[in-house]
C-alpha positions in Angstrom: -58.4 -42.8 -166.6 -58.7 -39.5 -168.2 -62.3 -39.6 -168.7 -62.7 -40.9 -165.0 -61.0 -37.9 -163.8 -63.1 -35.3 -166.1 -66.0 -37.1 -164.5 -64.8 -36.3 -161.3 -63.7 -32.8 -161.9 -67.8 -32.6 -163.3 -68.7 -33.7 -160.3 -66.5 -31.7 -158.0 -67.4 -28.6 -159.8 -71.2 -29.1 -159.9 -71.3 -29.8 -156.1 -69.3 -26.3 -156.0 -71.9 -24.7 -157.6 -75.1 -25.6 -155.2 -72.9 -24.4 -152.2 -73.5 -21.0 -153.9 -77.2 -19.2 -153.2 -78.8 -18.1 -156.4 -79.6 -14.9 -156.1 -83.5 -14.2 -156.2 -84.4 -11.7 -158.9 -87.9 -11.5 -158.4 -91.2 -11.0 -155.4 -92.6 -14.3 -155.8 -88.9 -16.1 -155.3 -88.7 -14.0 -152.0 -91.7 -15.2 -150.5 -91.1 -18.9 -151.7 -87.2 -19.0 -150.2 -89.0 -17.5 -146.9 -91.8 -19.6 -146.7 -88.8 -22.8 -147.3 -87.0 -21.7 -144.2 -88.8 -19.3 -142.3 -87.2 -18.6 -139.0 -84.2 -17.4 -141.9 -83.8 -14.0 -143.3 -82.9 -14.3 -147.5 -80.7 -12.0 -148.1 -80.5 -10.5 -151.6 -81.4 -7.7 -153.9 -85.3 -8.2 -155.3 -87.4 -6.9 -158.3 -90.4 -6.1 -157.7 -93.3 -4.0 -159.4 -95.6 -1.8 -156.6 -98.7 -3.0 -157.0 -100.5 -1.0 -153.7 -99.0 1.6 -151.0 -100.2 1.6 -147.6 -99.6 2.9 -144.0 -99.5 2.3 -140.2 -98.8 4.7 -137.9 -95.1 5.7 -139.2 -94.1 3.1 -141.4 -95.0 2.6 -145.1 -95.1 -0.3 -147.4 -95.0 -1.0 -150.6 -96.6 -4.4 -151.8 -95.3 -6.6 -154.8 -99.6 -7.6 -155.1 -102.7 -5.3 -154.9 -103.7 -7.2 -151.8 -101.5 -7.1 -149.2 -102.6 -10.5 -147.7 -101.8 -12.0 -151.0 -99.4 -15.4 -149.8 -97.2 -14.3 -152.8 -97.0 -10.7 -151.5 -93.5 -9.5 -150.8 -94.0 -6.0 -148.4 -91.1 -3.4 -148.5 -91.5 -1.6 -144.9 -90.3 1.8 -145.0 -88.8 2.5 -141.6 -90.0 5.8 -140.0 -88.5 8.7 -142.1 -87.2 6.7 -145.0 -89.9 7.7 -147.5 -89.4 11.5 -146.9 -85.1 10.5 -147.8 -86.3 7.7 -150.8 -88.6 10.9 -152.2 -85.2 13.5 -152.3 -83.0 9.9 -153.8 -85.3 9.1 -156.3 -86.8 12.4 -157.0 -90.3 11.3 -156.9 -92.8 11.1 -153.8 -93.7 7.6 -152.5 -97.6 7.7 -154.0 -95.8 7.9 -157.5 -93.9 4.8 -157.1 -96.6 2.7 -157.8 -96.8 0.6 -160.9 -92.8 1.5 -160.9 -90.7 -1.5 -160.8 -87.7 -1.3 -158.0 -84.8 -3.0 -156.7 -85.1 -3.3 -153.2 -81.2 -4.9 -151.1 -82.0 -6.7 -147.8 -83.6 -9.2 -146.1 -86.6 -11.2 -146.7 -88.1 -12.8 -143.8 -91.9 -14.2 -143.1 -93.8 -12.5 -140.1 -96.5 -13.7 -138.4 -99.2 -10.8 -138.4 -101.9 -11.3 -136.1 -105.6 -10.6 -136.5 -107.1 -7.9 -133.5 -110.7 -7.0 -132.9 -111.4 -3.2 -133.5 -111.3 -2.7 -129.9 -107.5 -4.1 -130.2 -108.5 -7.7 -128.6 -106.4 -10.7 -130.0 -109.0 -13.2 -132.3 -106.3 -16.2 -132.5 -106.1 -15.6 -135.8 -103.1 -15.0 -137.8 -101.7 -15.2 -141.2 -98.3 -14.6 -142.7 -96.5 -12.2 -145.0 -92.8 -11.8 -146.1 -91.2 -8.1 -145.1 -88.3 -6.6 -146.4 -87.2 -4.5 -143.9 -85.8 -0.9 -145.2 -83.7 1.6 -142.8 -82.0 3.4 -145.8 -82.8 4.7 -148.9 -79.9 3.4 -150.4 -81.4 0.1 -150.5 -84.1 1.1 -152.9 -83.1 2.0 -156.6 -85.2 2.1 -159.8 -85.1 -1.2 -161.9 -85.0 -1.3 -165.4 -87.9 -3.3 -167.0 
């Protein structure tokens, strides 16, 4: 009878334990939780190294790959005027945060991104990448390696 009940108690705390989200540590377990479920943002705090800076308009982003198209790319969008506030938090401009590794708190979501002519005419053709959306500074931290 005892061991029946240890076994149960096993049981019962193993199913307890799946309930639980792990938390995803790293760029490449981002984009593989958000390509599982994709109309779901995964919320969590990521590691990532930054591998390439780029721009559009107002927004930056930083990019866990050198190629931003990359399927195992997680993109950290800067909301406008977050990089001038990230720059006075961190003390160092956005530029020398490449090859830096950061913790980066929100949510991780897969957006469709789709492909324009130069003139700004829709080809049909699209891809996907996963954005972490950031609005404050406060979500972005140094990481230790």
């Amino acid at each position: 009878m005892r061991r029946i009940t240890g076994l149960l108690l096993l049981a019962a705390l193993s199913g307890c334990t799946t309930l639980t989200p792990a938390p995803w540590t790293d760029a490449a377990d981002a984009v593989r939780a958000a390509n599982v479920e994709p109309a779901r943002p995964i919320a969590g705090t990521f590691v990532m190294t930054v591998q390439a800076i780029g721009g559009e308009r107002d927004r930056i982003f930083l990019n866990s790959e050198r190629d931003y198209r990359n399927q195992n790319c997680l993109t950290v969008v800067l909301a406008p005027g977050v990089a001038e506030q990230l720059a006075q938090q961190l003390g160092v401009d956005v530029p020398a945060l490449l090859h830096r590794r950061l913790s980066v708190r929100g949510q991780a979501q897969r957006v469709r991104i789709q492909l324009n002519t130069a003139q700004g005419q829709a080809t049909g053709k699209y891809y996907y990448q996963t954005h972490l959306q950031v609005d404050d500074p406060a979500q972005i931290a140094f990481a230790s390696p």
